[in-house]
N, C-alpha and C positions, 0 to 999 in steps of 0.2 A: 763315942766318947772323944773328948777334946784332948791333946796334949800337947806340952810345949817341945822345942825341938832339941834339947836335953834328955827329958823323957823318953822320946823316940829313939833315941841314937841308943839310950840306956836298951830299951827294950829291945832292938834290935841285937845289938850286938852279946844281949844276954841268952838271946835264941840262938846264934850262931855257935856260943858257945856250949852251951845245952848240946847242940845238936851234933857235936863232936869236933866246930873249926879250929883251927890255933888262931891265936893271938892277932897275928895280923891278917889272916883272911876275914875274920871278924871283923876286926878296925874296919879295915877299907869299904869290905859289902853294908856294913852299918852306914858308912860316910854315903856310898851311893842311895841305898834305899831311901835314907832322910832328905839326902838331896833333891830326890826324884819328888818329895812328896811335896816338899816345901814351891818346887815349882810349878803344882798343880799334875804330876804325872801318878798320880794315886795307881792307875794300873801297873806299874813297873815300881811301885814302892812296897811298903810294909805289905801288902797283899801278895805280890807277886815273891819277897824274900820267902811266904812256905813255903813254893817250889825249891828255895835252895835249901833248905833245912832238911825236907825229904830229900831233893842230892845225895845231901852230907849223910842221912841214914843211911840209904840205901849203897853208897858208892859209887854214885854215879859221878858228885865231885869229889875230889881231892880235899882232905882237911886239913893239911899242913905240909902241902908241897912250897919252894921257891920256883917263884919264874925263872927259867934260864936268859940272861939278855945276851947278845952280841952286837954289835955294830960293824956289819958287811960291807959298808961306804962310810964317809964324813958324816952324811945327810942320813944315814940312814941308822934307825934303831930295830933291829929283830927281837921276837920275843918268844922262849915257848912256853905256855903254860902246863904244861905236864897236867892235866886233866884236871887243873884247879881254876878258881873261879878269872874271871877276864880282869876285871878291875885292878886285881893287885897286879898283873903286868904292866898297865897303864902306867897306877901308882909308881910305880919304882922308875919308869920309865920318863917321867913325867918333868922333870928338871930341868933334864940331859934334853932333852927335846925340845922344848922351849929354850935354852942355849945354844942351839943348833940352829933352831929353825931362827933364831937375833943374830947370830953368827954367820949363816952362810944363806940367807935370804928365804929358805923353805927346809922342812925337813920331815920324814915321813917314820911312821911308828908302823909296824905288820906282826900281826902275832898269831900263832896255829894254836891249836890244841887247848880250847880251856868251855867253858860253860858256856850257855850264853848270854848276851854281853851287859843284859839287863836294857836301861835308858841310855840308850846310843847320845844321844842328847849333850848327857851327861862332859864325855868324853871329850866333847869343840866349847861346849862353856867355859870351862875351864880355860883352857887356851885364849878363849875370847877375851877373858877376863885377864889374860895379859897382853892382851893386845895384837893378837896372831887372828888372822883369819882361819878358819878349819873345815876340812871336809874327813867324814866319816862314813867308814862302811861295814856292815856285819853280816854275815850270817848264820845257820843254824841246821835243824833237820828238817825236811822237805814237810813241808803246811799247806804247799800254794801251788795249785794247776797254774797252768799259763793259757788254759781255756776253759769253755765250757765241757764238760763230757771227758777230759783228761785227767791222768794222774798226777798228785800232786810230785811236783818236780822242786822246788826253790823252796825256802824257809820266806820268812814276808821280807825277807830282806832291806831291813830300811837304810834311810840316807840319812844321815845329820851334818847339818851345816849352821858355822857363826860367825860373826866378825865385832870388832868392839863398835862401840857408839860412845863418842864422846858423855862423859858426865850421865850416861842413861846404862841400862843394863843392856846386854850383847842381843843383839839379832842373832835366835835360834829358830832353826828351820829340822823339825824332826820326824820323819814321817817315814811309814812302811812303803814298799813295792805294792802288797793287798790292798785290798780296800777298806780293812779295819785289819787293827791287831788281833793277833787270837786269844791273848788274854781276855781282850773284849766279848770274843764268841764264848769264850770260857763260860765268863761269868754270868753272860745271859744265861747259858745252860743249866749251869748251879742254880739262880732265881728261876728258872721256868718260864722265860721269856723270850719274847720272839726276836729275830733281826731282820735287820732291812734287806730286802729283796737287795743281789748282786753280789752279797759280802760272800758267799760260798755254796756250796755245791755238797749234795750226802756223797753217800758211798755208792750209788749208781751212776755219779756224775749229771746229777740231773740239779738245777736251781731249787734250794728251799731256804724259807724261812725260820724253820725249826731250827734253832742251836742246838738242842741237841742230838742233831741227825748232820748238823754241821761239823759236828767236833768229829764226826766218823768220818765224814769225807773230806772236804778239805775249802782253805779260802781263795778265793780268786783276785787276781791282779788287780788294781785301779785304773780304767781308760782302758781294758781291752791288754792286746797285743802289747801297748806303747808301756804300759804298766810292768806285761811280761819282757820289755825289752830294759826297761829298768833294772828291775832284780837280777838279770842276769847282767850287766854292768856290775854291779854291788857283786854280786859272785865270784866275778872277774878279779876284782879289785879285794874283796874280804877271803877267799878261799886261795883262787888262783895264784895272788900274788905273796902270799902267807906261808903256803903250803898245807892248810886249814883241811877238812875234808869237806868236797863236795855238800852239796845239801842233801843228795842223792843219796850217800852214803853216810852219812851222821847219823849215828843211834839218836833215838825221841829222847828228849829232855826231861819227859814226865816218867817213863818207865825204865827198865831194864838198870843193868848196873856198870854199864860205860859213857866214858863220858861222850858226848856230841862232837869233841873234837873243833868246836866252832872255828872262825875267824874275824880279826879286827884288824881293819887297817884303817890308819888317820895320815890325814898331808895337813902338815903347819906351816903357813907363809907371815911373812912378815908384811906388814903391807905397805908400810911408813918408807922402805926404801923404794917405794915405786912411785907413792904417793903421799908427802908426809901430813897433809891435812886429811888424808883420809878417813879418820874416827869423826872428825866433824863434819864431815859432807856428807855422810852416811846417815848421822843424826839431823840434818837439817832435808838430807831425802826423807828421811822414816816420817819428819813432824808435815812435809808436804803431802806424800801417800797418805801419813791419818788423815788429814784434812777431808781428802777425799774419801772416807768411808773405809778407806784400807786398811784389813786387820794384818798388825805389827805382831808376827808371836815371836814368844822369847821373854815377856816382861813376868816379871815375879812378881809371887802375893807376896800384899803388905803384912797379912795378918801372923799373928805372933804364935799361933798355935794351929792345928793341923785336924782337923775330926777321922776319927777312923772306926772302921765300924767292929763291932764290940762283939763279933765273931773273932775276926782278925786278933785281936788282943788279945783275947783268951786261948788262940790257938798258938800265938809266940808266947806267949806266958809258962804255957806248958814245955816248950821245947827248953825256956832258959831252967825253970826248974827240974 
């Protein structure tokens, strides 16, 4: 089924509500899900918002906590979420950070204790889209060996990165530690379909293609080692630096009734005082790399409406009612 991005936002945020959030954890996770979707992230969109809706039943998030903020430095914004969703810490934070980071050349946002974080993506666009370069980091409950035949240790830990482009839409670079998202494994598994050799490993540590022999063991890095040396970077920097819990020790996001405890930490620069034609040298790099056959991601669909498949509808429909 087709819908416009009204409709979406409606639907969304009428599940959130249904499903026991207050007011604005609503808002905000509605504002993320639609946004994810309109930019082609359909896995981290309205599919991916059941798993918060069962959260919200079950108690694993929070449905009407406040973030607690502080600011430890000049530069620097803390956040806890108290076992509620990531976004609305963002959200609140979101201002003051961007004034920060115009203000005193960079500035950094760390937040412990909330779900996790949805479309890491999400998080540097925005910022891009006032003109800050951005780097992002999160993560979650252990999903991801750092070998073959190993336990899974890291969540897929991903990176997101942007920065603006004159007159075009930001260069977004958003991508896991794994070699796919698990939502990805997920959903093969629900269809009954296979995945590509390397994405993960069963429960004996041994490579298959079975997703759903993958969902019991776990996914594997991208590039080996160099992959496991990523996520544990992103851990470093989303856990370590936050006070977040380990991946190690995050309760599963899908079961039980605590929350993951995740972590989110972003650095906002400014770039213009380093370089002030920088939005355009950036764009007349990007139109030189197309040239070349180079795929630019980060560009959003034109189209004015969004298809989603008509499970997914019927299953938030029910939560809003």
């Amino acid at each position: 089924m087709r819908l416009g991005r009204e409709a979406a936002w409606t639907l969304a945020y009428g599940a959130c509500r249904g499903a026991g959030a207050g007011e604005a954890i609503a808002r905000s996770l509605a504002d993320a899900v639609v946004a994810a979707e309109w930019v082609g992230r359909s896995s981290v969109g309205l599919s991916h918002l059941r798993d918060y809706l069962v959260g919200f039943t079950s108690g694993r998030i929070a449905t009407d906590v406040e973030p607690e903020l502080d600011d430890p430095a000049l530069a620097i914004i803390r956040s806890d979420a108290k076992g509620g969703i990531a976004q609305l810490g963002f959200d609140r934070a979101f201002e003051e950070l961007c004034n920060r980071a115009g203000r005193y050349g960079l500035a950094a946002f760390a937040q412990r204790n909330s779900y996790t974080t949805g479309e890491l993506g999400s998080y540097v666009r925005r910022l891009a889209e006032r003109g800050l370069v951005a780097l992002a980091a999160s993560n979650g409950p252990a999903l991801m060996a750092a070998a073959l035949g190993s336990e899974a240790v890291y969540c897929t830990n991903p990176l997101a990165f942007a920065a603006p482009v004159a007159g075009e839409p930001p260069l977004v670079i958003d991508q896991a530690s794994s070699a796919t998202a698990f939502v990805n494994v997920r959903q093969a598994a629900e269809k009954g379909e296979a995945i590509p050799e390397g994405w993960a490993i069963d429960a004996q540590g041994q490579p298959t293609t079975d997703a759903r022999e993958a969902v019991k063991g776990a996914l594997l890095a991208f590039g080996g080692a160099r992959g496991g040396n990523i996520a544990l970077m992103v851990e470093v920097l989303a856990a370590g630096i936050s006070g977040a819990n380990w991946s190690l020790d995050a309760p599963r996001f899908m079961t039980g009734a605590k929350s993951p405890g995740a972590g989110l930490f972003v650095l906002a620069l400014k770039p213009d005082l380093l370089e002030p034609d920088f939005a355009d040298r950036l764009r007349q790099q990007l139109e030189r790399l197309s040239g070349k056959g180079v795929h630019i991601p980060g560009r959003r669909r034109a189209e004015d409406t969004i298809e989603v498949p008509k499970a997914v509808i019927e299953a938030l429909e029910r939560h809003g009612r």
